[in-house]
C-alpha positions as semicolon CSV with decimal commas, in nm:
position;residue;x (nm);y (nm);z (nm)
1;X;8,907;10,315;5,656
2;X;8,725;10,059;5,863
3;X;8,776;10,069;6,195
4;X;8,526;9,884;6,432
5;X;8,478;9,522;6,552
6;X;8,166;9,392;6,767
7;X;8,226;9,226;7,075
8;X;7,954;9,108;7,270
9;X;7,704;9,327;7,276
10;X;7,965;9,594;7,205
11;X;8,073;9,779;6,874
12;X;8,430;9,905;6,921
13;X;8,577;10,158;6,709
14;X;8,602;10,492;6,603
15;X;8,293;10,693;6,682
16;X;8,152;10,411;6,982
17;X;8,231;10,438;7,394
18;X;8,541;10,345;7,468
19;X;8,590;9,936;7,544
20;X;8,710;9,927;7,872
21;X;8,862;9,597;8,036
22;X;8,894;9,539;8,377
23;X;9,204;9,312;8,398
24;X;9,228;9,055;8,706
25;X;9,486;8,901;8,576
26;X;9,660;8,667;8,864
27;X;9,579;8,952;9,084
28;X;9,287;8,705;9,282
29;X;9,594;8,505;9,387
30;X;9,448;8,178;9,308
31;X;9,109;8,308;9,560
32;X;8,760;8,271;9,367
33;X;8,600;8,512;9,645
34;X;8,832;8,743;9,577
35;X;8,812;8,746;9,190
36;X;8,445;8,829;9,286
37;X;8,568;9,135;9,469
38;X;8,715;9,238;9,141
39;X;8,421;9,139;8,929
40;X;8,216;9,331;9,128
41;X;8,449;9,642;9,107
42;X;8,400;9,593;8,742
43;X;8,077;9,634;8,746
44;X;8,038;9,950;8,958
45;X;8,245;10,113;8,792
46;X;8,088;10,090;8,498
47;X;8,324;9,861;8,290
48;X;8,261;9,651;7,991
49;X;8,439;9,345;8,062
50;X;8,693;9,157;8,300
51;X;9,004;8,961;8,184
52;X;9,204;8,658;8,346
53;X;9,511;8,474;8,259
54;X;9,495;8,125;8,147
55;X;9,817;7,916;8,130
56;X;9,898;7,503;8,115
57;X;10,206;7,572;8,365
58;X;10,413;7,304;8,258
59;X;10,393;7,397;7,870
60;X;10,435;7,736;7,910
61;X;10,728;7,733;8,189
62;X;11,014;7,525;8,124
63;X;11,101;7,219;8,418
64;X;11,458;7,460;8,487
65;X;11,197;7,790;8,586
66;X;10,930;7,601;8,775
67;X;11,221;7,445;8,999
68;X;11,317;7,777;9,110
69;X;11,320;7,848;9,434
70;X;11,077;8,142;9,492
71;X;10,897;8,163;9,839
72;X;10,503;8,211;9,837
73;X;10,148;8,129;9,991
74;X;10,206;7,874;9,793
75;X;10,528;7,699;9,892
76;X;10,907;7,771;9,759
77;X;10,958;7,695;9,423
78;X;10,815;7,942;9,130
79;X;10,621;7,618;9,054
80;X;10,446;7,594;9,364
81;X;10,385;7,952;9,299
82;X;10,215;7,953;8,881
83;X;10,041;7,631;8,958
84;X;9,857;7,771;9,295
85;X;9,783;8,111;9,074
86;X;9,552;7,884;8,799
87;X;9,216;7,832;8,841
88;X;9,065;7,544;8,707
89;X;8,749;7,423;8,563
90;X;8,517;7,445;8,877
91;X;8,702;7,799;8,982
92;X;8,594;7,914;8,606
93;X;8,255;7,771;8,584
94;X;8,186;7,971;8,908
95;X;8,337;8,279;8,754
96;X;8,126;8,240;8,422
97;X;7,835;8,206;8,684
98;X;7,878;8,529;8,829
99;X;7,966;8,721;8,567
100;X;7,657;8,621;8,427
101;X;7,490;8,698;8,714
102;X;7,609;9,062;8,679
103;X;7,571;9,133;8,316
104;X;7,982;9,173;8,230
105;X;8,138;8,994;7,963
106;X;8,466;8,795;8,087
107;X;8,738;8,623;7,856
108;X;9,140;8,534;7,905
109;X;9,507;8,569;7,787
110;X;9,569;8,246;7,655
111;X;9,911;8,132;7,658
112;X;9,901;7,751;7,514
113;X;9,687;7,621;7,265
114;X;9,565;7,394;7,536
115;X;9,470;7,709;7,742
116;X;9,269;7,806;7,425
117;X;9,067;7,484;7,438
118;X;9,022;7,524;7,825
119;X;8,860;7,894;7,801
120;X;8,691;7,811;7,445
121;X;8,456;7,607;7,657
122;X;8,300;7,886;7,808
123;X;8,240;8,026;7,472
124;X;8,399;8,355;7,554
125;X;8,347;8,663;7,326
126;X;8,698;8,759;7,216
127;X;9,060;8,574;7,287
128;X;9,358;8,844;7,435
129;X;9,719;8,750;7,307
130;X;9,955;8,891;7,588
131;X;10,256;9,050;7,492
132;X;10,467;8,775;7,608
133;X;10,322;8,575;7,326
134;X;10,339;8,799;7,024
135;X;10,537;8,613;6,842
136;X;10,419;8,266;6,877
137;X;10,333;8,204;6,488
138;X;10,154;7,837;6,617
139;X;9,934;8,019;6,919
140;X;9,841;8,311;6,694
141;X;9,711;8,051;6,445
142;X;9,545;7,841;6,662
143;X;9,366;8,119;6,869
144;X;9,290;8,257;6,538
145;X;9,102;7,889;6,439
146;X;8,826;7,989;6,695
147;X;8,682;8,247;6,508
148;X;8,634;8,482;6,772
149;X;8,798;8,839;6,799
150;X;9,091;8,890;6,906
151;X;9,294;9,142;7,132
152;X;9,670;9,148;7,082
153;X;9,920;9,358;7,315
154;X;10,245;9,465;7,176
155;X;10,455;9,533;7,458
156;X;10,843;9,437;7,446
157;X;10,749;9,407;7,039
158;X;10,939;9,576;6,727
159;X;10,700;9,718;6,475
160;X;10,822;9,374;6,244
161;X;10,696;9,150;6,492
162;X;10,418;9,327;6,534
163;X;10,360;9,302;6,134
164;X;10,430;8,956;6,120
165;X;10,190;8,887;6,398
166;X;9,928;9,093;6,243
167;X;9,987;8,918;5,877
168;X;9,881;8,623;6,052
169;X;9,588;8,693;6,261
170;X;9,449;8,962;5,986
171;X;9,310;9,299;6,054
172;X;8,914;9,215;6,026
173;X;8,866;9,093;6,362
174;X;9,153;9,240;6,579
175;X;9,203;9,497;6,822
176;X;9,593;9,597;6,828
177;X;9,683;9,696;7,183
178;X;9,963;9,966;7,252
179;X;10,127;9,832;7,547
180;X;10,521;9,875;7,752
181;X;10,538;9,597;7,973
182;X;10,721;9,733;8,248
183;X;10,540;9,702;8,553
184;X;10,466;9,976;8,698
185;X;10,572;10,167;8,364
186;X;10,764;10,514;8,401
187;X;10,638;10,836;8,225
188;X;10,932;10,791;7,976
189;X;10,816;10,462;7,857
190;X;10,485;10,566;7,738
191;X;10,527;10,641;7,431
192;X;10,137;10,711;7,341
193;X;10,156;10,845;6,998
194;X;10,255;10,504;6,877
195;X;9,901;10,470;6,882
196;X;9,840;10,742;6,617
197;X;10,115;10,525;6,445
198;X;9,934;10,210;6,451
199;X;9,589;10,379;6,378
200;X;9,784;10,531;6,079
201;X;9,910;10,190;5,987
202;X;9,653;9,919;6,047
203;X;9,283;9,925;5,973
204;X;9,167;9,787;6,290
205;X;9,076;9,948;6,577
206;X;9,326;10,057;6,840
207;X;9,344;10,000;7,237
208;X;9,610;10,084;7,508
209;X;9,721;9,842;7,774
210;X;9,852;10,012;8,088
211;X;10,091;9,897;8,310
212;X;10,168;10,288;8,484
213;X;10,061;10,404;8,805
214;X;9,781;10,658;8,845
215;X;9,580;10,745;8,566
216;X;9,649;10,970;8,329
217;X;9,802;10,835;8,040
218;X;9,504;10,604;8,013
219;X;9,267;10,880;7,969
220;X;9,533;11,073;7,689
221;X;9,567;10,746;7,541
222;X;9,191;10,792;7,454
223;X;9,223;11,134;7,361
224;X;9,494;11,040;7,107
225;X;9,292;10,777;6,960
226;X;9,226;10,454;7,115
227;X;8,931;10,301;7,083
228;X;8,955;10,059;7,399
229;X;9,157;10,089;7,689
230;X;9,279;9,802;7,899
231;X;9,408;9,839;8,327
232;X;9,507;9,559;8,610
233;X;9,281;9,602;8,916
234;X;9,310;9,522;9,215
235;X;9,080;9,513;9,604
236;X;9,403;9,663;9,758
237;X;9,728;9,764;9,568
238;X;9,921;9,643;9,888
239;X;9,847;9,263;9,822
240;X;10,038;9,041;9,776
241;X;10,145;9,003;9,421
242;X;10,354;9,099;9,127
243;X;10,097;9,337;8,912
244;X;9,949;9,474;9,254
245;X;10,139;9,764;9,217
246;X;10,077;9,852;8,848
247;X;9,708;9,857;8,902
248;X;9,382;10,054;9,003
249;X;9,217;10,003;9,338
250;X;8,818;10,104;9,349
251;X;8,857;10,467;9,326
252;X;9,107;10,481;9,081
253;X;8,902;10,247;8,873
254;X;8,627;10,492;8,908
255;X;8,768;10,801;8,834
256;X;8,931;10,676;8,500
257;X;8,635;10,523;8,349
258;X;8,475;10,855;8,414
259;X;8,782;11,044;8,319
260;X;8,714;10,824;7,964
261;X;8,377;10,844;7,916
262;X;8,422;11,258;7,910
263;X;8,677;11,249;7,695
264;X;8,504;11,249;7,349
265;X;8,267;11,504;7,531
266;X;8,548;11,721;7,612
267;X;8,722;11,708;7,284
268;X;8,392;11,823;7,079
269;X;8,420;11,816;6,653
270;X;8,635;12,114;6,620
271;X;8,363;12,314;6,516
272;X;8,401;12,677;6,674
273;X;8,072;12,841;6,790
274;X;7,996;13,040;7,063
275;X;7,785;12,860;7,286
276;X;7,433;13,021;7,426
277;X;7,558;13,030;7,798
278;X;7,788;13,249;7,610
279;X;7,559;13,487;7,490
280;X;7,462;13,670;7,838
281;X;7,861;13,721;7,868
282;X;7,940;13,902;7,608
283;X;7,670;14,155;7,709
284;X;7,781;14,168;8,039
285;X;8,157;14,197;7,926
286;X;8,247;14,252;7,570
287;X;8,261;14,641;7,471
288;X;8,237;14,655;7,136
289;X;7,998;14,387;6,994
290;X;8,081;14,182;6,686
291;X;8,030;14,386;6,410
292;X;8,111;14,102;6,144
């Protein structure tokens, strides 16, 4: 079974490093310096890309939500609030910029076809279809159209939706992301071996998107399978913001893309020898040596 896509500079798949996405999200709060922060967190850390969000707010919210009355930075309505969160074409062109500048690989969750347009001018390597957009047929196909990879998450998806999505998009170029979106996610909502089901099902690789706090289920995610591993981060977890709290500040960042790069190390081939640091053990300890 085929299992590997290139992205980048970057083959993902079974027997390559883990792909691991840094994922700003919203989480700069409509601030280019401190989407820098975050790229730069990236970077350190030793990460292989950064994601945003890309939306045309009045396609993708409805005139009844964006007249809501929600109080932010950005005035009172939930309006006020999506448009103040979208950067625009001089924001981005910085952002391509920099992470040029630093040698990471950015792209976006696209949620209108115009969005798709928008980010396909900065030729990005790969295309993300959130969650929240599995199932529209028209997006798939048009994000599809680019002929770029793409990354879909499956949160709040049935297994037939997330067929029917797949039928479309095809498995040669895709990356199918287990994902719960519940923000932060609880233990119980986890779920990981539905990526052994997937990776038993499709042909494609396999990734996790995490939503939980702390870090382990990232790393066992990994250990069960997946081939690329996706997290919200964040300069300080206290922010403002509503994915602040389901993501990784500096350290945490660290300690997981460690954490996943010693994974396959740790798991070995499931070959059992006895190893030469071994060997001056068993003299010191063993009473009767192996007579086999």
């Amino acid at each position: 079974m085929v299992r590997a896509i290139t992205i980048g500079n970057k083959v993902i798949g079974d027997g390559y490093p883990c792909f691991i996405i840094a994922e700003i999200g919203i989480n700069h709060n409509g601030s280019v310096k401190l989407a820098k922060q975050m790229i730069d967190i990236a970077v350190t850390t030793g990460c292989d890309a950064v994601k945003f969000q890309k939306r045309t707010v009045d396609v993708v919210y409805t005139k009844e939500e964006l007249a809501k009355e929600r109080n932010s930075v950005f005035g009172t309505t939930n309006g006020d609030l999506k448009r103040g969160l979208e950067f625009g074409e001089s924001e981005y062109l910085e952002i391509d910029k920099y992470c040029k500048e630093k040698g990471i690989m950015w792209f976006a969750s696209c949620w209108d076809e115009g969005s798709v347009d928008f980010i396909d001018k900065f030729n990005p390597p790969c295309y993300k279809i959130a969650s929240a957009s599995l199932t529209d047929d028209e997006l798939l196909k048009y994000t599809k159209s680019k002929g770029k990879p793409i990354l879909l998450s499956t949160g709040m998806s049935t297994m037939k939706e997330i067929e029917h999505a797949v039928s479309i998009l095809g498995e040669d170029n895709l990356i199918i992301f287990h994902c719960t979106s519940t923000y932060p996610s609880n233990a119980d909502e986890m779920n990981l071996r539905v990526i052994e089901t997937f990776r038993n099902k499709f042909s494609c690789p396999i990734g996790y998107s995490g939503h939980e706090r702390g870090l382990t289920p990232s790393v066992l995610a990994v250990a069960v399978g997946a081939n690329a591993v996706e997290r919200h981060i964040t300069t300080d977890r206290t922010n403002w913001g509503s994915d602040q709290a389901a993501s990784l500040e500096t350290a945490g960042l660290y300690h997981m893309v460690r954490d996943i790069r010693q994974t396959p190390i740790l798991l070995g081939d499931g070959k059992k020898i006895v190893y030469p640091r071994e060997l001056p053990i068993i003299d010191k300890l063993r009473r009767v040596k192996n007579k086999v």
